[in-house]
Each structure stands twice: as structure tokens, then as C-alpha cells.
C-alpha positions, 0 to 999 in steps of 0.5 A, spaced: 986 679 595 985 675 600 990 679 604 987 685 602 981 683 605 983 682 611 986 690 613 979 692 610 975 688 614 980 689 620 980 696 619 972 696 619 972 693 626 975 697 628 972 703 627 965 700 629 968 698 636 971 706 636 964 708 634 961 704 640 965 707 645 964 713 643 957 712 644 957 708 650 954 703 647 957 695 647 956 692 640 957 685 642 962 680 637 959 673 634 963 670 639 962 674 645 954 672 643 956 665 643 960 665 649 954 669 653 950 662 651 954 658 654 952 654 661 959 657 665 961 662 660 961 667 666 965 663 671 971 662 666 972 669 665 972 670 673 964 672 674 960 668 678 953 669 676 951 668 683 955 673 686 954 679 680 947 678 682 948 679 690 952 685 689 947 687 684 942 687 689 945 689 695 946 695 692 939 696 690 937 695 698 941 700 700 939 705 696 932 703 697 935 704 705 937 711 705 931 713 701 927 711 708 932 714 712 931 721 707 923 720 708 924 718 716 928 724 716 924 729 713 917 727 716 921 728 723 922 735 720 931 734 721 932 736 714 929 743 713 926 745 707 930 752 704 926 758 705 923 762 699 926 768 699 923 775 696 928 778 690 930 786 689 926 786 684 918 784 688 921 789 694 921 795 689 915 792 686 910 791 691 909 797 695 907 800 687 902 794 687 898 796 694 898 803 692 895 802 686 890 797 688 888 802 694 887 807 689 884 803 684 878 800 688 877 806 694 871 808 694 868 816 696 865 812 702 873 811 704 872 804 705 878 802 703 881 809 705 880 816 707 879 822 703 885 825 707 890 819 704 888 819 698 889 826 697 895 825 700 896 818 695 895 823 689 898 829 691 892 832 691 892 839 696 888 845 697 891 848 691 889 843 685 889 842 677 889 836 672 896 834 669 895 837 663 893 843 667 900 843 671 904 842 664 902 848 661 902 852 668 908 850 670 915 850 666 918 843 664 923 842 668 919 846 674 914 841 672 918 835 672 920 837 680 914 839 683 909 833 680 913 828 677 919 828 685 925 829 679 931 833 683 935 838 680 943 838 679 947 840 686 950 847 685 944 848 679 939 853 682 941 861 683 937 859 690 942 856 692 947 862 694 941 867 695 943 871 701 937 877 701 932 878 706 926 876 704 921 869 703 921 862 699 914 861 696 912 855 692 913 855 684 907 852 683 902 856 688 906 861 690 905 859 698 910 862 703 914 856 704 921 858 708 923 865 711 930 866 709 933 867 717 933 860 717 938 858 710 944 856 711 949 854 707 949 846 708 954 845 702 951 839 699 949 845 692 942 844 694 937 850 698 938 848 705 934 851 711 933 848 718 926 850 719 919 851 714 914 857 716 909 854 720 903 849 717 907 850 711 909 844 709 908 836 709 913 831 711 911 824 708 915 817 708 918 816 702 920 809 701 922 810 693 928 808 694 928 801 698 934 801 703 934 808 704 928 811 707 926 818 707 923 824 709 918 827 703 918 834 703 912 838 700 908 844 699 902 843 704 897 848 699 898 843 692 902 838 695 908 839 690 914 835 692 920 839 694 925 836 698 927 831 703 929 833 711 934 830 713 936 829 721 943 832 720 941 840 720 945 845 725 941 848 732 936 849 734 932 843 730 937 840 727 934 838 721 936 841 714 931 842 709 934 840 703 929 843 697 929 844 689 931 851 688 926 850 681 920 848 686 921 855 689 921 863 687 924 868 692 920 874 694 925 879 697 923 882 704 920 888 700 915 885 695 914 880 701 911 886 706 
């Protein structure tokens, strides 16, 4: 029994030490907690009280050191805070916030903006008619273009190999627009012309797409989107008149006379 005792007891012991290492915790023995109490027991096991302690406390200081040196630096401003950069996402939001408080808070008296600019800002022309008016005007996906800026799929548009004689006009108002002397087939699958007729449209920046600003393209009459310009047209402008062939109608040269 006594023998048996003893395996018990031991293996007892030494789970509890497992355990206590496991857990980075010290459980101290009866004898480690008598030795402790001893006057020297320290210096018989190769520890001098004495040194432990300045050791000890040398390390406390030299911490204590390079945290003045830290401060010092800072304040001298040797080390640099990080600058706090703006994300993706703010970038695309933020132009969004701006429009929206200039339209919320101006004013009939323009104090905030002119009428021009708001008009242009609400897409607002000569030719006006509510949302809901503009959908039951116009049909879906025509709408979708003309009010809402969407952009039809290239090779899509039977305008786009229009060859006939005659004028582009607007869909929503019916405004002259283009004069077919001035398509060409630019082979992007999208109506392209080098040159509006004059006063008929309006160019105005287009920052929808954050790294890549463009040239807006609209109906000057009601401000219906159309397109975009971009500089890589032919001779004489240079410039090629990219549009929704459902922003438009053709008028052949007879019905345009």
C-alpha cells in the first residue's frame, strides 16, 4: 500500500508541475518555500541577492534612458509621425458629399452657386421635364442614357454604321446635334464624329471615375448625357466625339431639309 502510495503521489506531482508550466505559472514545493526562508539560501544556489537586484535595476534604468531619448527625439521632431493618408474609397466619395451639400444648402440668390451651375449640376436645360416625366417620355434603356449617363454596349447601336446623308439630333429633345459630314468610323463600336454643330452641345468634366478624367458630352437643349470627347480624333479637330447611338435619332437629309 505504501508503495502504492507513493506512484500515486508522484504521478500527482507531476501533472501539477505539467500543469504549472503549461500555464507559466511557478507553484513553489514545501521545501523550495523553506529554502526561500533561509538567511543565504540564494547565495548557496549561485544567486547573490545583492547582484540580482542591481541587475535588476540597471535594466529598469536603461529603459528608463531610452524612453527620454525617444521623447527628446520627438520633441526635437527627429522622428516623424506617419502621415495620415486618404483611402479609395473617400476619394470617390467626397466630390459626391460636396455636390450634394452645394445642391442641398444654395439658395435662389446663389449664395452658395450660381443658377448656371446648378442647372448644369442638376442636368437642367432649356428643354426641362421632371424624372418621372423623362420616363414615361422616353423609352428604358433610352432614358437610362440619356438621364441616368449609362453607356450602351459597343457595336450595339445601328448608328453606328449609319452611312446616309443627313443630321444626328438628340432623342430626348430632338435638337440638331451632329452633321453626318463629320462621322467616321473611329472602330471603337460607338457613333464617332470629329465635330458637333455649333452651340449644340456642352462639354463638362467628368470625374466619375477617380484616375481617369474625362470630357462629358451633352445635349446643350436638356442637358441629356451623350458621350464623352476625347483628343484622339482625326484631322481637322482632332478630337473624336464618342456618343450613345440611343442618345440620338438620324434624320436623313431630306426629312432634315
Amino acid at each position: 500500500r505504501a508503495s502504492l502510495s507513493n506512484v500515486v503521489i508522484a504521478a500527482i506531482a507531476h501533472n501539477v508541475r505539467g500543469v504549472a508550466k503549461r500555464t507559466h505559472k511557478w507553484v513553489p514545493t514545501r521545501a523550495r518555500v523553506h529554502r526561500a526562508r533561509e538567511p543565504g539560501a540564494r547565495a548557496r544556489d549561485g544567486v547573490d541577492d545583492d547582484e540580482d537586484g542591481a541587475e535588476s535595476s540597471g535594466h529598469r534604468e536603461r529603459e528608463r534612458e531610452r524612453e527620454r531619448e525617444r521623447e527628446e527625439d520627438a520633441s526635437e521632431g527627429k522622428i516623424e509621425k506617419p502621415a495620415r493618408t486618404m483611402t479609395r474609397r473617400p476619394l470617390i466619395v467626397l466630390p459626391g458629399i460636396a455636390a450634394g451639400v452645394v445642391a442641398g444648402r444654395a439658395n435662389a440668390d446663389g449664395e452658395f452657386a450660381s443658377d448656371a451651375a446648378m442647372a448644369l449640376l442638376n442636368r437642367t436645360g432649356e428643354v426641362a421635364f421632371t424624372d418621372e416625366e423623362w420616363q414615361k417620355k422616353l423609352d428604358p434603356f433610352t432614358y437610362k442614357v440619356l438621364r441616368k449617363e449609362a453607356t450602351e454596349r459597343p457595336f450595339s447601336s445601328p448608328l453606328n454604321t449609319e452611312k446616309r446623308v443627313g443630321r444626328f439630333v438628340c432623342a430626348g429633345c430632338g435638337s440638331p446635334l451632329f452633321d453626318s459630314s463629320t462621322k467616321y468610323d473611329s472602330g471603337t463600336g460607338w457613333p464617332s464624329f470629329f465635330q458637333p454643330l455649333p452651340q449644340a452641345v456642352t462639354e463638362v468634366p467628368d470625374y466619375s471615375i477617380v484616375f481617369l478624367p474625362r470630357t462629358e458630352v451633352r445635349c446643350k437643349t436638356c442637358q441629356g448625357h451623350l458621350g464623352h470627347v476625347f483628343e484622339d480624333g482625326p484631322k481637322p479637330t482632332g478630337l473624336r466625339y464618342c456618343m450613345n447611338g440611343a442618345a440620338m435619332a438620324f434624320e436623313p437629309a431630306a426629312e432634315a431639309a
